[in-house]
C-alpha positions in Angstrom: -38.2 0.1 -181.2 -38.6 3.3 -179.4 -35.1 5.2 -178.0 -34.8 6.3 -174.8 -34.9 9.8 -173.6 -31.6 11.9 -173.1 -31.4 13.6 -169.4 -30.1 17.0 -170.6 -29.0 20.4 -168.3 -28.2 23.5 -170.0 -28.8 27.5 -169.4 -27.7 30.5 -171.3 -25.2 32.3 -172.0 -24.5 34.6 -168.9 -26.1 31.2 -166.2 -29.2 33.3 -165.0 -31.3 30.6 -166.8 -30.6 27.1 -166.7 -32.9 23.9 -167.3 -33.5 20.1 -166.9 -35.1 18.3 -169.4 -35.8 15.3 -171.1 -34.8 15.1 -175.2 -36.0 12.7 -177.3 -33.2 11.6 -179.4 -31.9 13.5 -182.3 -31.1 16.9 -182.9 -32.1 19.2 -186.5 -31.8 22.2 -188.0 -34.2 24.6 -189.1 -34.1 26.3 -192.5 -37.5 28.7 -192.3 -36.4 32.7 -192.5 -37.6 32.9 -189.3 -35.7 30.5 -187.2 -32.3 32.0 -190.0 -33.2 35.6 -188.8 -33.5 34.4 -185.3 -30.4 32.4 -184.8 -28.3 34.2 -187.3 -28.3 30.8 -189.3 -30.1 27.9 -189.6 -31.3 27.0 -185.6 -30.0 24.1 -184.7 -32.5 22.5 -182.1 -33.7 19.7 -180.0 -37.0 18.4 -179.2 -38.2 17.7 -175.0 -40.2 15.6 -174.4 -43.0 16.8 -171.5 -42.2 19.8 -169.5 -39.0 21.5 -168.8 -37.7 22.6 -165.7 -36.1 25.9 -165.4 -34.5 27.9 -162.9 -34.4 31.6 -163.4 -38.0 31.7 -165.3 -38.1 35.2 -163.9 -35.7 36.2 -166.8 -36.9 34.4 -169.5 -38.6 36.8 -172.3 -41.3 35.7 -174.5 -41.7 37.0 -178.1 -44.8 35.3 -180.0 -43.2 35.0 -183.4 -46.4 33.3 -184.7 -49.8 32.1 -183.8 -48.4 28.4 -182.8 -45.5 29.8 -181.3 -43.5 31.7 -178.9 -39.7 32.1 -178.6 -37.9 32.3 -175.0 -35.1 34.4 -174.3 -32.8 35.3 -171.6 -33.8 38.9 -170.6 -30.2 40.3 -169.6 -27.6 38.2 -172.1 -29.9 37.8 -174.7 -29.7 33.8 -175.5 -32.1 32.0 -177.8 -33.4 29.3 -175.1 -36.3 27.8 -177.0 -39.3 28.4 -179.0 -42.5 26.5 -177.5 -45.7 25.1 -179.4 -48.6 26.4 -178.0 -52.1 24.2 -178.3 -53.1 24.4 -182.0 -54.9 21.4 -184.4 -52.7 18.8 -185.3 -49.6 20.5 -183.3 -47.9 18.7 -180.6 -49.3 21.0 -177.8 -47.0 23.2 -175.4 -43.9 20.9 -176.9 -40.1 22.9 -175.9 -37.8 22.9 -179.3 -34.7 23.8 -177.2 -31.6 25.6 -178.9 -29.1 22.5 -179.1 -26.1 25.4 -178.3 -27.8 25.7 -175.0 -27.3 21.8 -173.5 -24.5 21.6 -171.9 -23.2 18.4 -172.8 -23.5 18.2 -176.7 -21.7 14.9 -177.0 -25.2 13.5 -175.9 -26.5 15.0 -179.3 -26.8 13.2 -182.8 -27.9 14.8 -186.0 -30.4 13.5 -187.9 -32.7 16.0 -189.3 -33.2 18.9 -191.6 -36.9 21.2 -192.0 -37.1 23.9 -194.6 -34.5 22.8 -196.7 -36.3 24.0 -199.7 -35.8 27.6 -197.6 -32.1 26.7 -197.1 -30.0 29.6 -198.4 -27.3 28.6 -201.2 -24.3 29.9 -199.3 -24.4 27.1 -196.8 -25.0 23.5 -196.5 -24.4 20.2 -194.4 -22.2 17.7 -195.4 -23.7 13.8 -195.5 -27.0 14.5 -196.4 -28.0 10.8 -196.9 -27.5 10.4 -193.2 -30.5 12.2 -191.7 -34.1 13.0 -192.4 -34.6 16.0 -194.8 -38.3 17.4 -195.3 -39.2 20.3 -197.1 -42.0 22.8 -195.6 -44.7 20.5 -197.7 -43.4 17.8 -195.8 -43.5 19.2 -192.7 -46.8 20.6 -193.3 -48.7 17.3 -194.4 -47.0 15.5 -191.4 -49.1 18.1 -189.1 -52.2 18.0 -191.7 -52.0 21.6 -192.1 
């Protein structure tokens, strides 16, 4: 049975940027050095489904952290928005994978996933593993067939 999509809003930090979208349900971390130098700590993220809507584009700043992605930022406070998949073999194409500290209503938010978490960093972990979906970067991999 599929879930329903969760209506979200949600902006950065300082309000020049704010969005509409619609999540698919869960939210995950991220455990890749990348998204840990990026966030400061493992990114905690959610997944929209089709486009998002945002207000303020004008200040969003893109850096292209990768060949399959870029990562949005607000230009003047600096907030991680999202980073985007951009069309690529076996990639969901232009898919948002929006900061979960951005939506404004969290409650709305349940989470059920880890990635990386053979790159996970001792000095940290989650608590009730056994609840959620945890894939290391082969896993991850194979489910893209890369």
């Amino acid at each position: 049975m599929e879930q329903s999509l969760i209506e979200v809003e949600g902006g950065c930090l300082c309000g020049k940027v704010t969005y509409q979208a619609s999540l698919k349900p869960g939210a995950g971390a991220c455990h890749c050095g990348m998204c840990r130098k990026w966030s400061g700590g493992p990114l905690m993220s959610v997944h929209a489904e089709g486009s998002v809507e945002f207000k303020g584009a004008e200040q969003i700043k893109h850096y292209a952290s990768s060949e399959w992605a870029r990562r949005g930022f607000c230009n003047y406070c600096g907030s991680n928005l999202y980073y985007h998949l951009l069309p690529r073999p076996g990639l969901p194409d232009g898919e948002y994978i929006i900061t979960a500290g951005s939506v404004n209503d969290q409650s709305v938010l349940k989470f059920d996933h880890e990635v990386y978490v053979d790159h996970a960093p001792g000095w940290y972990s989650f608590a009730n593993e056994s609840q959620r979906k945890r894939m290391t970067e082969a896993d991850l991999l194979a489910m893209y067939g890369a």
